[in-house]
N, C-alpha and C positions, 0 to 999 in steps of 0.2 A: 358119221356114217353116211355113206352114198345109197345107201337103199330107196329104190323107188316107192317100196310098199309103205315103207316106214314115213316118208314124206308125206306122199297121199293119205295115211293117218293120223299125222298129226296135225297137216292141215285141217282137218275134220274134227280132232279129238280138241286141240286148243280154243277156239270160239266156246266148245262145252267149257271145260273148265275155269276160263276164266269167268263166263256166266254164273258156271256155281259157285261162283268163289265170291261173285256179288251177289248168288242168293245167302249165302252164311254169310255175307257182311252184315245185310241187313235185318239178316231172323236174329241174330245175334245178340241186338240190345234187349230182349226181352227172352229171350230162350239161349241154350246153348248153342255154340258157334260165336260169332262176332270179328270182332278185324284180324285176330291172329291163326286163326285156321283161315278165314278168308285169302288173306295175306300168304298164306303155304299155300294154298293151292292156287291161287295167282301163280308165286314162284312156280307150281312144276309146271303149269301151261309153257311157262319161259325157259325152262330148263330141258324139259321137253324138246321145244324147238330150238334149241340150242344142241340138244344131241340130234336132230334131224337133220338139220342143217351147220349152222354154225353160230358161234357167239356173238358177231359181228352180224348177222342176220336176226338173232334174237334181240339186240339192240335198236336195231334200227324198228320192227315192230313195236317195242314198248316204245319209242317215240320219243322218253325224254332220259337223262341220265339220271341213272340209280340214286346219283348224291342226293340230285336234289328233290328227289320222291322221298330221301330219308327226313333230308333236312323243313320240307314241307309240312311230313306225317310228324313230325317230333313238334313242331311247333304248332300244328291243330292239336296234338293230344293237349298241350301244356295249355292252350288256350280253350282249350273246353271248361276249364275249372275257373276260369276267370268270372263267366256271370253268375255264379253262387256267390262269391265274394260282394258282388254288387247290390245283391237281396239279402245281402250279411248273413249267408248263410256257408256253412265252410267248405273250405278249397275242394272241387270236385264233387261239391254235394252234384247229384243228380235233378236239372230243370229238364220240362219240357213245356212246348209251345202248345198254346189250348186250341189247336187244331182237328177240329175234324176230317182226315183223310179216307177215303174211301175204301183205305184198304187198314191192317189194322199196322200200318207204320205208325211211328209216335216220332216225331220230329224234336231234337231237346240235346243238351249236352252232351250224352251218353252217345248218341248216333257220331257225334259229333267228334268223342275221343273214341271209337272203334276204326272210325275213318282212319285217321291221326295213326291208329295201330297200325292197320290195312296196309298204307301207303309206308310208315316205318319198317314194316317185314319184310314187304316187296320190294324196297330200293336197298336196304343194309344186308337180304341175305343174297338178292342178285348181282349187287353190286361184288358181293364176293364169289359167289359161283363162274359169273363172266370174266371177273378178275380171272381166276385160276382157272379156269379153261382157254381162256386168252395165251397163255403164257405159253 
């Protein structure tokens, strides 16, 4: 689309979205939400400006390629489950670091493979939307 209007709102509407897409990332390990709504609504901030503009303009804003957002988020998930193992506790059990933060995030595992999610949504489903919008 060549619409003016529609540019000048999604320049506007994106910054929101992807914002809240890291407010659900991280109310997430403890409430509903977490990396995989995060992760969708990252994607339509980028699909978004991808019908605004173009595919090739929504790429170059996310900054890095899709692959390896996927290949990244797949390997924090898989690695989150690794220090349970180490307090022989099983694969994936849920740790968290005895931190007092000021706000009521809880830093641990869990934060840990929602990321992992996060970053697998947003590079595996843009990587295909950009694909076949490309084409």
């Amino acid at each position: 689309m060549n619409s003016p209007v529609f540019q000048a709102t999604t320049r506007v509407i994106t910054p929101l979205l992807l914002s809240f897409s890291l407010f659900m990332l991280l109310r997430g390990h403890d409430q509903p939400g977490g990396g995989f709504i995060g992760g969708l609504l990252a994607v339509t901030a980028f699909a978004l400006y991808a019908l605004a503009f173009d595919a090739r303009s929504a790429r170059r804003l996310l900054g890095v390629s899709p692959r390896l957002l996927t290949a990244v988020g797949l390997s924090l998930a898989a690695v989150s489950g690794v220090p349970a193992l180490w307090w022989g506790e099983p694969f994936m059990r849920g740790l968290w670091l005895p931190l007092a933060l000021p706000s009521e995030l809880k830093l641990g595992t869990v934060l840990l493979f929602d990321v992992g999610v996060y970053l697998t949504v947003l590079g595996s489903v843009l990587l295909t939307l950009l694909t076949l919008s490309e084409e």
